[in-house]
N, C-alpha and C positions, 0 to 999 in steps of 0.2 A: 475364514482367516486368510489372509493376505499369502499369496504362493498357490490356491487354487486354481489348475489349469484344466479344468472341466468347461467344456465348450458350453455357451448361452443356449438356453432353451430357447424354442423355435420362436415364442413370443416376442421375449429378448431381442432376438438376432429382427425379426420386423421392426420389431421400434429402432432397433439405431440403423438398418434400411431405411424407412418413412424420417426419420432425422437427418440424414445425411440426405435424404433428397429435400425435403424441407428447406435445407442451410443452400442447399445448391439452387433452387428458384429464386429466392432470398438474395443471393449473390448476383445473378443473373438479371434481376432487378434492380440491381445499384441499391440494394437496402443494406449494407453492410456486410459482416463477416457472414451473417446467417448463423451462427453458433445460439443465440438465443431460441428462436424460431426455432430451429431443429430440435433445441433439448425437448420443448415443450410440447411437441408432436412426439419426441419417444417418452416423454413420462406420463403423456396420456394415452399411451397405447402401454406403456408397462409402467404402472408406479412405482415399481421396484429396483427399477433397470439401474439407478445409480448407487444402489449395496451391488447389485450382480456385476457391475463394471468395477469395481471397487476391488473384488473378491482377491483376484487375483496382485494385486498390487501392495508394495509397502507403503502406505500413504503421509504423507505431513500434510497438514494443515497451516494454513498463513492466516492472520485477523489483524484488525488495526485500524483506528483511525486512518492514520497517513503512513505509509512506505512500504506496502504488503505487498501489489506488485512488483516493488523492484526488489524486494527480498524473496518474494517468490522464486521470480529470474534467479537470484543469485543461488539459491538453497540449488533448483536444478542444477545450475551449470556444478554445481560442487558434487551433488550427485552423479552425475554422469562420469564421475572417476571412479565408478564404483558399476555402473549398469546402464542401458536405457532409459530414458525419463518421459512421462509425458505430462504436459502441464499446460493449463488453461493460460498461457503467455499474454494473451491478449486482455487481461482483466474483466471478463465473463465472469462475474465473482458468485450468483448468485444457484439454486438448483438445476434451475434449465440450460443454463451455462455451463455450470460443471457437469454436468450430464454429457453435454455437445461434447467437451474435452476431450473426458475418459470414453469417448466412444469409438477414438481414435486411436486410442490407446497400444493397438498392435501387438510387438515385442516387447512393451516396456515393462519392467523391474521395478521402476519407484512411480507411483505420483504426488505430483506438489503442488497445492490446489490453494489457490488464493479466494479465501469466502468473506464473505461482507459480515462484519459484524452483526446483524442482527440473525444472518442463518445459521454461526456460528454451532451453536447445540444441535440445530436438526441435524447439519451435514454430518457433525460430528456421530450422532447416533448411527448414519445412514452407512461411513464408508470406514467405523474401525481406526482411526486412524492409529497410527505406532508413536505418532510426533505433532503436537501443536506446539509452534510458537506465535505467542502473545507480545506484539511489542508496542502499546498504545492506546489509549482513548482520551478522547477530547471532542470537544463542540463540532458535532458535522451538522447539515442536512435540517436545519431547525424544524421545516415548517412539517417532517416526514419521520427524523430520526429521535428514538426516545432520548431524553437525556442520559449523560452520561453514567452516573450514576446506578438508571435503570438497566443499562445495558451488563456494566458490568455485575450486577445483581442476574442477570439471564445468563454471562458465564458463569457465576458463581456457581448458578444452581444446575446447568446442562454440563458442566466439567466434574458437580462433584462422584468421588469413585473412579475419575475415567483411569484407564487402564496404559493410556499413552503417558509419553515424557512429554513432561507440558515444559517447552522454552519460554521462559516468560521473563521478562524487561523488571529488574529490580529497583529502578528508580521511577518507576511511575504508580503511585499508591493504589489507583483504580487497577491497574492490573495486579497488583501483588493481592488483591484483597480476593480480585476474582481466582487468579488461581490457585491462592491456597486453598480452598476445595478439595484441590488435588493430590492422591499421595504422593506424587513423582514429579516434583519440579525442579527442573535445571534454571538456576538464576541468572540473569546478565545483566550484569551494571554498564547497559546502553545511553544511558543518558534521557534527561529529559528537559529541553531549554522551553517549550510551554509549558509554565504551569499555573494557569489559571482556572483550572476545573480540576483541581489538587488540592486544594486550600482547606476542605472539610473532609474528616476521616469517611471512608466510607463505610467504618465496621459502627461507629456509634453518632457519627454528626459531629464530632469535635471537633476544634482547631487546629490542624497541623503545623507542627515545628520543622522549620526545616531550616538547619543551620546546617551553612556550604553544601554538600551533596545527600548530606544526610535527611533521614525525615522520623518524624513517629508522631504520634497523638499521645498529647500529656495526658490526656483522660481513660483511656481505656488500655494504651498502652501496646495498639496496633504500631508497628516498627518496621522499618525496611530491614528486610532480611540481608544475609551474608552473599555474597554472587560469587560463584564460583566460576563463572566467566565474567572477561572487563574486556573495554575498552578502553586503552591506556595511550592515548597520542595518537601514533602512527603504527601500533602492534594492539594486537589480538594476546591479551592474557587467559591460556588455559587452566583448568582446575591445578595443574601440577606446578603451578606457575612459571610454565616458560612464556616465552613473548614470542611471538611470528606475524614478520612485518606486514601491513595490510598495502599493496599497490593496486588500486581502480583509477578505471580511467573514467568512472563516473566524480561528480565532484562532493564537496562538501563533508563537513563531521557528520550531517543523519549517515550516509551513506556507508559511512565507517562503521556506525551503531549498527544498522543494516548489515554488515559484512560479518561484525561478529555475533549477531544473533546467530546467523545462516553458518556459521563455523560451528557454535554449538549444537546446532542442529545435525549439521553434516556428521560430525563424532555420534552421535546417538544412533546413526548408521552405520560407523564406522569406518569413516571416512577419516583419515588425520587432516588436522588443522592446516600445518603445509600444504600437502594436496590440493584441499577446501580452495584455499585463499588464490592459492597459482593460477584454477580455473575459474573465480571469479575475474581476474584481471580483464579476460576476454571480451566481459560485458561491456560495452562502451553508451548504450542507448537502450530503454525500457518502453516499446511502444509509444519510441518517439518521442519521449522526454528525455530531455539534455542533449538534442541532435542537434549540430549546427549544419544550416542550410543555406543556399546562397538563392536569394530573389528579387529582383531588379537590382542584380551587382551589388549588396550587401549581402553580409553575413550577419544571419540571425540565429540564436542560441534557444532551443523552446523548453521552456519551464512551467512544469503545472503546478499549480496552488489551488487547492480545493477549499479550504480552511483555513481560520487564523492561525491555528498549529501551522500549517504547511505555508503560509506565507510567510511568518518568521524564520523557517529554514531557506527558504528559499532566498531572501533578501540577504543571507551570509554566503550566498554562491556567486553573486550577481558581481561583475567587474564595478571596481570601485568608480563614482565621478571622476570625470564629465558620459562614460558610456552612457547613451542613450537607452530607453527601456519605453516598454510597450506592452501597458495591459489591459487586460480583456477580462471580463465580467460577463458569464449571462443568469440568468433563470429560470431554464427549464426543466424539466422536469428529474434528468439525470444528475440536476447539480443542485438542487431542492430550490424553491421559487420564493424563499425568503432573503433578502439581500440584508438583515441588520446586523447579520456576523461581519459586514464590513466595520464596522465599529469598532470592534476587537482589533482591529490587525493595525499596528502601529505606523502607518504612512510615514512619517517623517521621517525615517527612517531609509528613504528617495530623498532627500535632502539632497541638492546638486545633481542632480539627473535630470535630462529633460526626459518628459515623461509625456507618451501620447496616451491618449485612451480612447479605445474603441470598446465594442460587444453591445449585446442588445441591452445590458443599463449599465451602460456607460455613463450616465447622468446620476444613477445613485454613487455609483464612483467618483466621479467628479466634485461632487458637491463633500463628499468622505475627503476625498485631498485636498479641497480648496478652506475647508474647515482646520486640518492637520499641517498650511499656511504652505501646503507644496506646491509650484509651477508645474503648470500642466497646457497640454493645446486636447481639445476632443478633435477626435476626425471619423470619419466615416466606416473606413473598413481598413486592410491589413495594409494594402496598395499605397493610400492613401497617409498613413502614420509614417510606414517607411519613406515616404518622399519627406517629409516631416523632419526626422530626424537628423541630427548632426551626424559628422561622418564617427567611425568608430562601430564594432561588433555591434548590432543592436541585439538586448536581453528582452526576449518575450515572453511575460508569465500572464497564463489564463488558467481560467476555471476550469472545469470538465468538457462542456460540451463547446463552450469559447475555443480549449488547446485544438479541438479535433474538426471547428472550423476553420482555422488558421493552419492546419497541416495542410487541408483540401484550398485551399487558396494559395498556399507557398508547393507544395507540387509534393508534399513528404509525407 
């Protein structure tokens, strides 16, 4: 149980030694953080090692389509009014990653552990946790990730019984279906502005009705439950119904949805909502999304979009025309190596933007906005778009492995 402070047996204590030296070769290489590499030298020296790191910890859990690591961030910094935190900040989302995190772990009191949907149930077996919150699924990853559907059919069935307060997003059918499994859900009417992988019940296939925010299936009579937290404007409504203003200096409404999931979560600790929110404020950048950076004398703003969910969000953050924008597409292997979810994501919607495009298929891009009747120039690399562009903040949204090219090419 979580609050076991019984020192790692001698095996234990070698695997996150050979881990931590693992991550530090790794580094030393210029191969990255090394957090992957490490976990996966300590969970083949202790397969165990990520329940024994766990033991002692209050853990949450994060899962989601889109905005897991920046509500991860947020859930931390609200816990740290309450105790130590340690968190896999960098989006390590997966075993060997989470393993790396908690091996760090030190003095801390809570961990908040952002896991990929599809490890979802193992991690969950592996670290106890006190607290999942569920805020999302939709089309990722085509050519690698099951459909959606299936996924939330693997929470359904790895959540049900579980013993945590499962936080889980009231307006999104897929998740309300998956966690009711559970006996302990805290509801939050987060919002959901994709909803094109909503459209058929998930408990029997039927048609869903969804008039204004509401939803249910005429057919079987599955229903969007009552939320006992919301998102209401610019305030956070608590079960008792007061309101407490949300001030980030991250942007957009996901972010607010984001805010008060991690408030409801934060109360399951017992943390108040006040509190919660005041140390969210502090967050201003999520591993480098929504940083603005200056590079050959422009200021650019970086915006990741992984998915057609997360391009829809994104496109409501973005300074309105004539700002300049600059996107990037690739596919490789961390951002799945099918590009037909470009089709999904509504282009025109850059109407009056000039728009460069770069990344390694830029040309499926291209041919997506020049079909969707948007002006566009391709150009070569980062250097290259920004000579490009009219004067004006330029907005840069990329893909996974595109954003973390374009950090290493603008110096961020």
């Amino acid at each position: 149980m979580a609050g076991n402070t019984e020192p790692l047996p001698p095996r234990a204590k070698l695997a996150v030694t050979a881990g931590k030296a693992a991550a530090a070769v790794s580094r030393a290489a210029g191969r990255g953080s090394g957090s992957v590499i490490g976990g996966r030298v300590a969970l083949r020296l202790d397969p165990d090692l990520l329940a024994r790191l766990a033991q002692k910890l209050d853990v949450v859990l994060v899962s989601a389509t889109n905005g897991k690591t920046t509500t991860t961030r947020l859930i931390a910094e609200a816990l740290r009014a309450a105790g130590p935190v340690v968190s896999n900040a960098l989006g390590a989302n997966m075993p060997a990653g989470i393993t790396a995190a908690l091996a760090g772990s030190g003095d801390a009191r809570y961990g908040v552990i952002e896991v990929d949907e599809k490890y979802l149930a193992m991690v969950a077996r592996d670290v106890t946790p006190k607290a999942i919150a569920l805020l999302n699924l939709s089309r990722d990853q085509l050519d690698r990730a099951a459909e959606t559907r299936m996924l939330a059919e693997r929470w359904r069935e790895g959540l049900s019984g579980s013993k945590a307060v499962i936080v889980a997003n009231a307006d999104d059918p897929l998740v309300v279906w998956a966690a009711s499994s559970s006996p302990n859900v805290v509801w939050v009417a987060a919002g959901q502005e994709w909803k094109d992988d909503a459209w058929s019940c998930p408990a029997c296939g039927g048609v869903m009705q969804r008039p204004g925010d509401d939803w249910f299936c005429g057919e079987c009579g599955f229903r969007r439950p009552t939320p006992s937290w919301a998102l209401s404007g610019d305030h956070v409504l608590d079960p008792h119904g007061s309101a407490w203003p949300i001030r980030l200096q991250l942007p957009g409404r996901a972010n607010k949805a984001n805010a008060t999931t991690s408030a409801a979560v934060a109360a399951a600790f017992g943390v108040p909502p006040q509190a919660a929110l005041e140390r969210m404020y502090s967050v201003t950048a999520v591993a480098g999304r929504y940083d603005v950076v200056s590079f050959q004398g422009r200021e650019l703003r970086l915006l990741l979009a992984k998915n057609p969910a997360g391009w829809l969000e994104t496109f409501s953050l973005i300074d309105p025309p004539p700002a300049p924008v600059i996107l990037s597409v690739n596919a490789r292997g961390a951002d799945g190596t099918d590009t037909s979810w470009l089709w999904d994501v509504d282009y025109s919607r850059l109407a009056g933007h000039p728009i460069c495009v770069i990344g390694d298929r830029k040309l499926d891009l291209a041919v997506r906005l020049e079909v969707a009747g948007v002006d566009f120039q391709v150009c070569d690399g980062p250097a290259e778009a920004v000579r490009q562009c009219p004067p004006g903040r330029i907005e840069v949204i990329a893909n996974y492995t595109a954003f973390q090219d374009i950090r290493r090419v603008v110096g961020n």
